[in-house]
C-alpha positions in Angstrom: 0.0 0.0 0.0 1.2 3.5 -0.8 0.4 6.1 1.4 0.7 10.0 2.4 0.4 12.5 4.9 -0.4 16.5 4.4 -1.8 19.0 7.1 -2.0 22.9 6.4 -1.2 24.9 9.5 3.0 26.1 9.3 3.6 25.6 12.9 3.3 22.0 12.7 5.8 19.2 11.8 5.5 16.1 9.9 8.5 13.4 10.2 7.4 11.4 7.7 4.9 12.5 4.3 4.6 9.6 2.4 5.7 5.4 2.2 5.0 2.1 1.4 3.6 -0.6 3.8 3.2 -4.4 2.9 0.5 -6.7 3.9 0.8 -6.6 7.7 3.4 -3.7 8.4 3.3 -0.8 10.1 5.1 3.1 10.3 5.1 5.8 11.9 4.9 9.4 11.4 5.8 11.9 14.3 3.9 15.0 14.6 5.2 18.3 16.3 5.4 21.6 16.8 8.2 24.1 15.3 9.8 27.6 16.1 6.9 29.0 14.0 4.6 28.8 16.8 6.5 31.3 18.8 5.2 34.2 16.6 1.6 33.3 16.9 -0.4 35.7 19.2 -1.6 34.0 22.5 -4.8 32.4 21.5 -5.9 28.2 20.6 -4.7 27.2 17.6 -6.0 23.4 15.7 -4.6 21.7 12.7 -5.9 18.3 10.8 -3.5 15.8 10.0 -5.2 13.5 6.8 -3.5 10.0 6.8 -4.5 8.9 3.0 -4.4 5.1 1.2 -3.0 6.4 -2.1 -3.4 2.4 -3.4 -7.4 2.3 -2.8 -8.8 4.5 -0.5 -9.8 2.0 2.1 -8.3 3.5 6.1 -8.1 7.0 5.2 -8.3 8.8 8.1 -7.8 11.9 10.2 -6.3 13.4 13.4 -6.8 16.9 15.0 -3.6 18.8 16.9 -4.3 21.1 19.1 -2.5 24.5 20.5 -2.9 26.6 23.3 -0.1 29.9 23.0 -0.1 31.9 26.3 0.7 35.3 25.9 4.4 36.1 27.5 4.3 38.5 30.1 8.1 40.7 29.7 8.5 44.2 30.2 11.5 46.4 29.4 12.6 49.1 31.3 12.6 52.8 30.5 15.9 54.0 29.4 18.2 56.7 31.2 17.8 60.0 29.6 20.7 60.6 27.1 24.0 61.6 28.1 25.8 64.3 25.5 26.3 67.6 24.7 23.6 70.3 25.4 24.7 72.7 22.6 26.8 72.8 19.4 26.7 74.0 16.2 25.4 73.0 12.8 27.3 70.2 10.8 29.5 69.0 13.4 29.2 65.3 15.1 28.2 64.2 18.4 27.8 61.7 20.4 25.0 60.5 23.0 24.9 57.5 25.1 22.0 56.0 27.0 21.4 52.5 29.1 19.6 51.4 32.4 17.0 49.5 30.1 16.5 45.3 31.2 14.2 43.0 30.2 12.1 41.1 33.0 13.2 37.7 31.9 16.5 38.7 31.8 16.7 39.1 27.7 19.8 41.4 26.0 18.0 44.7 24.6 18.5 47.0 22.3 18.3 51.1 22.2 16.9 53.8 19.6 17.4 57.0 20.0 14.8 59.9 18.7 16.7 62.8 17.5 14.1 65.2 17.1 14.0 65.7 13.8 11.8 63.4 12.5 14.7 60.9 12.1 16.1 58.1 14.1 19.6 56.0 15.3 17.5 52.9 14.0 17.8 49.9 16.2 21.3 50.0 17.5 23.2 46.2 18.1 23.2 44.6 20.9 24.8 46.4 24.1 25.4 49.3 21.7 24.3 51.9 24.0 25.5 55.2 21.7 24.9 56.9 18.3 26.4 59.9 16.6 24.1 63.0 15.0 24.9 66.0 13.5 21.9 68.3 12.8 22.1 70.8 9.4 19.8 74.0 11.0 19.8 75.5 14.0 17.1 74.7 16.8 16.5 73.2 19.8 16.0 69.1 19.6 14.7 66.6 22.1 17.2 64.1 22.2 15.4 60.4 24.0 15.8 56.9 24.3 13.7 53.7 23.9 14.8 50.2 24.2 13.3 46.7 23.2 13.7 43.1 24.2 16.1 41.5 21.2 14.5 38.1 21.4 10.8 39.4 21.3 11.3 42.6 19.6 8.1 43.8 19.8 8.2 44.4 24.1 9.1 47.7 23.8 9.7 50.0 26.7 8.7 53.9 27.2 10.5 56.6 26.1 13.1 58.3 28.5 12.9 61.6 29.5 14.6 64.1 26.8 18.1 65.8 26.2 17.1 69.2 25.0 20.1 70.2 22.9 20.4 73.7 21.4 22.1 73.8 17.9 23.2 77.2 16.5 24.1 78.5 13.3 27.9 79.1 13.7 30.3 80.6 11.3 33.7 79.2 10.6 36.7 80.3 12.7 40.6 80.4 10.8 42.7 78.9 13.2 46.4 79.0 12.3 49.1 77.7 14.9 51.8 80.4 14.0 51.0 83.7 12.7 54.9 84.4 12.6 57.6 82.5 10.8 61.5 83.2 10.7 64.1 81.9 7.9 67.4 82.0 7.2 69.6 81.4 4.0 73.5 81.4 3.5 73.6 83.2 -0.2 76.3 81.5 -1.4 74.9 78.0 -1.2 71.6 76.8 -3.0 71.2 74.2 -0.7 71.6 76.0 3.2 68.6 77.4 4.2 66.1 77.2 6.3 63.4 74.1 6.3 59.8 74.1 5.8 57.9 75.5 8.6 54.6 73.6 9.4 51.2 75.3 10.8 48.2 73.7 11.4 44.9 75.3 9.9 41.7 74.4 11.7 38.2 75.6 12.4 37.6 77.0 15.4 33.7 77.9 15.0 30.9 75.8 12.9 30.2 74.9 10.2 33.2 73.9 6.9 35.9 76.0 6.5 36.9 76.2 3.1 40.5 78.0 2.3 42.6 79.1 0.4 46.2 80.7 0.7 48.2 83.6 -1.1 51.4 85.0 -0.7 52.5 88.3 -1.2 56.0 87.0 -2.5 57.9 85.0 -5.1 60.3 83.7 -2.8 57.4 82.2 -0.1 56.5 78.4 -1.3 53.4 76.9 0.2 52.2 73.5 -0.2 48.9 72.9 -0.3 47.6 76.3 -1.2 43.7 75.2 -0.9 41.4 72.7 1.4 38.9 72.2 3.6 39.1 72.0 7.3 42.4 71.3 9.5 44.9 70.8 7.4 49.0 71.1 7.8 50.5 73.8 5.5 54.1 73.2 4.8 55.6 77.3 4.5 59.4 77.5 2.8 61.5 79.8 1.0 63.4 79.7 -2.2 66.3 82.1 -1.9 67.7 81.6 -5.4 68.8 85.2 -7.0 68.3 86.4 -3.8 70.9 88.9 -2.7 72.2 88.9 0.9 69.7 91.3 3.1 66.4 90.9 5.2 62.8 90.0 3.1 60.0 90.4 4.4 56.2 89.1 3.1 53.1 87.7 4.2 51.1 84.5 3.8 47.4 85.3 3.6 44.5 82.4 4.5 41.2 83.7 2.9 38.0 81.6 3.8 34.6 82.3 2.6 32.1 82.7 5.3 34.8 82.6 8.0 33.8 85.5 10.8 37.4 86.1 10.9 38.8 85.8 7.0 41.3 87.1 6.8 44.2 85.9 8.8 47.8 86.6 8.0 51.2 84.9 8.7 54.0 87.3 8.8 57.7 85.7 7.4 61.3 87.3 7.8 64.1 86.0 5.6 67.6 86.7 6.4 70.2 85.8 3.5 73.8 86.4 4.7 76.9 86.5 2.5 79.6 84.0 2.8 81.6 84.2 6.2 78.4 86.4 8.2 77.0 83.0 9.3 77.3 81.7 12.7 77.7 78.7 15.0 74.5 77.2 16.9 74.2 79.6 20.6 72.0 77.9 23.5 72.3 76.2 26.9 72.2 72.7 28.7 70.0 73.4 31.4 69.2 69.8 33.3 70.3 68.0 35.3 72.0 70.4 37.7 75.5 69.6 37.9 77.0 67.3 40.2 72.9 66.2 41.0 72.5 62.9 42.5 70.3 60.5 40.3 68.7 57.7 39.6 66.4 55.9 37.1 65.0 58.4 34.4 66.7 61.5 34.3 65.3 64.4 31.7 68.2 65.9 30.2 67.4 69.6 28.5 68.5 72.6 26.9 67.8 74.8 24.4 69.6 75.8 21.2 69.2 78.3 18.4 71.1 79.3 15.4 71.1 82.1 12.5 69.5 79.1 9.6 68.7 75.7 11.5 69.8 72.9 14.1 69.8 69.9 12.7 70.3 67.8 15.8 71.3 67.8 19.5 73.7 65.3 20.5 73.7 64.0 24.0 77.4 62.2 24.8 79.2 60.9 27.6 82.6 61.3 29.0 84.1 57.1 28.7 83.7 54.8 31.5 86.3 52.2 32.4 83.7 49.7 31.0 83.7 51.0 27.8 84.8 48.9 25.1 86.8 51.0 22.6 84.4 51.0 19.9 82.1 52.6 21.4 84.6 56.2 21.9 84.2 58.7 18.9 86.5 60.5 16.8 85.7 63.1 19.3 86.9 61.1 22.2 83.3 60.5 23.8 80.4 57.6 24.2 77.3 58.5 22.0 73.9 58.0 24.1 71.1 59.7 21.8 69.7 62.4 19.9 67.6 65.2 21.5 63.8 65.9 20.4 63.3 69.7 19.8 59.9 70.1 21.7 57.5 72.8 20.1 56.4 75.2 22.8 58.5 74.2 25.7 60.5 77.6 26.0 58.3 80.8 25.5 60.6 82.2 27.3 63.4 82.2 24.7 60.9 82.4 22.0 60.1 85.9 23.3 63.7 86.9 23.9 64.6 85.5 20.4 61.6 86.6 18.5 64.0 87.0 15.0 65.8 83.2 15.5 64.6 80.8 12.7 62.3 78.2 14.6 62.7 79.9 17.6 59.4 78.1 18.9 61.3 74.9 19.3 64.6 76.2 20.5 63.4 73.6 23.7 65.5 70.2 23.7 64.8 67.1 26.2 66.0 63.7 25.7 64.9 61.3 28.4 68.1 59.3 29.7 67.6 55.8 31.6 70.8 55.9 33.8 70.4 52.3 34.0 71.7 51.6 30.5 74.6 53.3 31.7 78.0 51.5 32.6 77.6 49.3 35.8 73.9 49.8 35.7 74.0 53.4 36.3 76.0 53.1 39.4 78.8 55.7 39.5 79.7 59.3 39.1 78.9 60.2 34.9 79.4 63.3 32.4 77.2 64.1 29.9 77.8 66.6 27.0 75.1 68.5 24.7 76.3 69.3 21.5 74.5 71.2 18.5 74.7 71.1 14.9 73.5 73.0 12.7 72.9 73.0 8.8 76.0 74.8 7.2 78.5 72.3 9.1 78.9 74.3 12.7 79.6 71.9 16.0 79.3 73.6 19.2 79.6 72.2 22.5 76.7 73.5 24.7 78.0 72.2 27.9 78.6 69.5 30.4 77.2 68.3 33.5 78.7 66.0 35.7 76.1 63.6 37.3 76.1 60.9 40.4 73.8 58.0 39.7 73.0 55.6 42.6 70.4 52.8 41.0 71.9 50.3 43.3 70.0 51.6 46.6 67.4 52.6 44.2 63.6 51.3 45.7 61.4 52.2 42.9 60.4 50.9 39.6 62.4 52.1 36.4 61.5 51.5 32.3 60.9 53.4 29.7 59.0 53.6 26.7 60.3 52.1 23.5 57.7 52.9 20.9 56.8 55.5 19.7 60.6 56.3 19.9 61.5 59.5 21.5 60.4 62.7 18.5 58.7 59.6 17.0 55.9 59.3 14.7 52.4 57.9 15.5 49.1 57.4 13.7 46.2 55.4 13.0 43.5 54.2 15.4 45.3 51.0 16.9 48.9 52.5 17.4 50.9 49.9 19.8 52.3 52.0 22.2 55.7 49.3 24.0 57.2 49.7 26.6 59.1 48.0 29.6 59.4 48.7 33.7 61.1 46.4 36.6 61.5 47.0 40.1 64.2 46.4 42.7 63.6 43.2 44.3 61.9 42.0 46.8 58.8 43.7 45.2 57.2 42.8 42.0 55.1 44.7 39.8 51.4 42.9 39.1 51.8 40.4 36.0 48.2 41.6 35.2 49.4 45.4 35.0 47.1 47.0 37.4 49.9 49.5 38.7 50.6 50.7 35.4 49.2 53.0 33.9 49.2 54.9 30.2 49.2 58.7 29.8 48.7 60.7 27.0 48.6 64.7 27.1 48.6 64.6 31.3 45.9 62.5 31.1 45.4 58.6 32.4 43.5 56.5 29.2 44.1 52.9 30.2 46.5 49.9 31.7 48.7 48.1 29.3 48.9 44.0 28.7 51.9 43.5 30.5 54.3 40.4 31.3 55.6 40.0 27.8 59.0 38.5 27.5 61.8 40.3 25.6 65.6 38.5 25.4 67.5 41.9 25.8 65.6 43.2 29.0 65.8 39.6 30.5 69.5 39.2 29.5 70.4 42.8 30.6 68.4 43.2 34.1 68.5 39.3 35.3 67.4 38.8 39.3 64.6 40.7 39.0 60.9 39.1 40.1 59.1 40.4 36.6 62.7 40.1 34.3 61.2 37.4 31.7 58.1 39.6 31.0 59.5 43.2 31.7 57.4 44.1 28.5 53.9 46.0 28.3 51.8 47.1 25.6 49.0 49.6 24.8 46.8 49.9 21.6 46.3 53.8 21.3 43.9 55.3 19.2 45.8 58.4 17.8 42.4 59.9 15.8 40.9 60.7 18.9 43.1 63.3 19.7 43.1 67.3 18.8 44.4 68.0 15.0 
């Protein structure tokens, strides 16, 4: 015999829809009920099973299935009000955050926020709890929050109370970085003059700032001349044909719609004749001499000259340690090259006012003492030593320093990427480092003591315990020497510019 089996309703399963049976056998056919039932309103629910003798009729039969749904009782709580700004300008992005919402049978939910504009975040992912909105006119908008269950998405809760922000209609704002820029050129060469000064445009005030740039001279080079919002503007000079003498012109940033268009950058070139150039003139400031140290030690100065430094050297006087290959021509031990920090001497900025670059006349190199000979344990001198770009070496100065890491009790390192004047970028930088500590302590494997700063400010703990040969090889005995290493994953497009 040849049979089947059919029903119509979609929440219900057959296991079996058709066969064959000889005289005197038997199947069977399971009936049950599927994940389409749970979208069916609470209410009963029947279905007919038909059972049919596809050889000749005889036996065909029927059975009912019944279904009761119960509706599910789940609420969802009212979300906290949003969290954000309470005024800003047209155009620009914000962000507001909400949360507080739970389900009742303990469901993840999801949030929506209302901008009050007619338009919406949409359902945000789970545990997503903010959204960014930028608004195109001016007003006042309610800012709220609902949240629904994410299994049964249609318990929804109440709105939350709303975040009134106020939105004006601001005008662009030219921001430069330096309104004033200094040069210097040495006539009789094509190639000694002063590099390109960088300044950062940006908008200070709503809206887009759109710009362009002139200059008022043939000998001014700018690069790129036009843009839109921040931007750096590389500023240079071309002193070919130039004869020696002072030159003076202007840079002018025009943007339409700016309240403040125009702004101007004022540059002084000086081109001297063969022989009226000079050496490099500055100062080796810290550490005092004859200072008692330990661990990290900031070493600074500052340095100017009539066209550029190119570098500041920090040396040593040899140790008895020393292998002979590491003593230069000059008869010292090379440790490093200073960064020149923008903005860390105003003071001789302002007495200096005509010096090429004189806004980063500020030098610092930060010197571990326990790289040193014998670990940093002994009495040290350090020299400073400027270059600059037409060949000039002057010795700054000396200081004489006693280091004492043996009796030291606290924790020493340093950072090893980015690399002291070093470059980072991107949104997942990884920021290395290292630290130890004079026994019997330890530092935490888990790095909970350690914390990363950026700009004076504290943004997070690094994964620390990582093993690196040349720490473990050069500062054995210590309880965290085979995972001295830490790292941080920094996002650098977070941060002003």
């Amino acid at each position: 015999m040849n049979w089947t089996v059919s029903n119509s309703a979609v929440w219900v399963s057959l296991s079996k829809t058709s066969g064959t049976l000889s005289r005197g056998a038997s199947d069977t056919v399971t009936v049950s009920i599927n994940s389409n039932a749970n979208s069916l309103p609470a209410g009963n629910y029947s279905d007919t099973v038909y059972f049919t003798n596809m050889t000749n009729g005889v036996g065909n039969t029927t059975r009912t299935v019944s279904l009761n749904v119960t509706a599910i009782t789940e609420t969802i709580s009212t979300p906290n009000t949003p969290s954000g700004v309470t005024s800003g300008s047209v155009n620009t992005t914000y962000t507001f955050t909400t949360g507080g919402s739970v389900s009742s049978l303990g469901h993840s939910v999801q949030y929506l926020f209302d901008w009050g504009d007619g338009t919406d975040s949409g359902w945000l992912p789970v545990d997503t709890t903010s959204a960014q909105k930028s608004w195109g006119a001016p007003g006042t908008y309610n800012v709220r929050a609902q949240a629904r269950c994410a299994v049964h998405t249609s318990v929804i809760s109440s709105w939350s109370n709303p975040l009134a922000v106020n939105i004006s209609s601001l005008p662009p704002v030219i921001s430069l970085s330096r309104t004033r820029l200094n040069f210097g050129a040495f006539s009789a060469s094509e190639y000694k003059f002063t590099s390109s000064q960088a300044v950062i445009i940006s908008n200070a005030g709503g809206g887009t700032l759109n710009w362009v740039i002139s200059a008022d001279a043939a000998w001014i080079t700018v690069n790129p001349s036009s843009g839109a919002g921040t931007a750096v503007i590389e500023i240079g000079v071309n002193h070919s044909g130039l004869s020696p003498g002072t030159y003076t012109g202007t840079i002018t940033v025009t943007a339409t719609g700016a309240s403040n268009s125009p702004q101007v950058i004022n540059l002084t070139l000086n081109v001297y004749d063969s022989g009226a150039v000079s050496d490099p003139f500055g100062y080796f400031d810290t550490p005092a001499d004859r200072a008692n140290v330990f661990g990290s030690v900031p070493v600074t100065g500052w340095v100017l000259d009539d066209i550029e430094v190119t570098k500041a050297e920090i040396k040593r006087a040899p140790h008895e340690l020393d292998n002979p290959v590491v003593i230069g021509p000059d008869g010292l031990v090379y440790i490093g090259d200073a960064v020149f920090v923008e903005g860390a001497r105003p003071d001789v900025e302002q007495v200096r006012p005509s010096s090429p670059l004189n806004y980063r006349a500020g030098w610092g190199y930060m010197l571990l003492t326990n790289f040193l000979p014998n670990q940093g344990n002994g009495t040290y001198t350090l020299y400073a030593i400027a270059h600059d770009k037409d060949g000039h070496r002057v010795v700054l100065g000396s200081k004489t320093i006693i280091s004492d890491n043996a009796h030291s009790v606290l924790p020493f390192g340093t950072i090893d990427t980015p690399a002291q004047g070093g470059m980072a970028s991107g949104s997942t930088y990884i920021n290395f480092g290292w630290a130890l500590t004079p026994q019997p302590n330890k530092i935490p494997e888990d790095g909970s003591t350690i914390l990363v700063w950026v700009d004076g400010l504290p943004v997070g703990r690094p994964v620390y315990n990582q093993y690196r040969a040349d720490i473990a090889t050069l500062f054995p005995g210590y309880a965290n020497s085979n995972g001295a290493v830490g790292y941080y994953s920094l996002n650098t497009t977070a941060y002003a510019n």
